[in-house]
N, C-alpha and C positions, 0 to 999 in steps of 0.2 A: 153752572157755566154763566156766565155774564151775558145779561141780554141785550146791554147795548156797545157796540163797540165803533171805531173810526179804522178803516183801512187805505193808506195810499200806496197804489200799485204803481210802477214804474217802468217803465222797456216797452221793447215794440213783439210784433207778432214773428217779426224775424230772426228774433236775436238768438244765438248762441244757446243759451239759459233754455229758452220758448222751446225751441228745438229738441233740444235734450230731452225737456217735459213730454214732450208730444212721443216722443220716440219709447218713451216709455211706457209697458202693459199698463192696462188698467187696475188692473193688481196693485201694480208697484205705485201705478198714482196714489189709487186708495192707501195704500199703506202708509205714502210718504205725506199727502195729507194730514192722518189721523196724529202724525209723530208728530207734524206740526202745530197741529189743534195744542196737545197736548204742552207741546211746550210752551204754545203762546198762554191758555191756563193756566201754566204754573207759573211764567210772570208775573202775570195779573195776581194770584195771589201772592207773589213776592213787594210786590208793586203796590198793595193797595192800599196805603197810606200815602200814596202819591197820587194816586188817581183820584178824579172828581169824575161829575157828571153836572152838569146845568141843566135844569130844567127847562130853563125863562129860553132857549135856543129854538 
């Protein structure tokens, strides 16, 4: 897994989206989490002849 990464999150606590999240078992969070973990790893190894890291940052 990649140990370093950049995340920019967007919306508010009230939106629509938020809502839906919250509404859902914890179960289902975990679940849908994990499926996103996953695909965001498989990205990154789709991706990583695109990706850098900087050091000097």
């Amino acid at each position: 897994m990649m140990k370093q990464f950049l995340a920019v999150f967007l919306g508010s606590p009230q939106s629509k989206s938020m809502q839906k999240w919250q509404n859902l078992s914890e179960e289902q969070r975990q679940q849908k989490t994990a499926e996103g973990m996953k695909a965001w790893e498989e990205w990154g190894k789709s991706m990583k002849n695109l990706l850098f890291i900087r050091e000097d940052l």
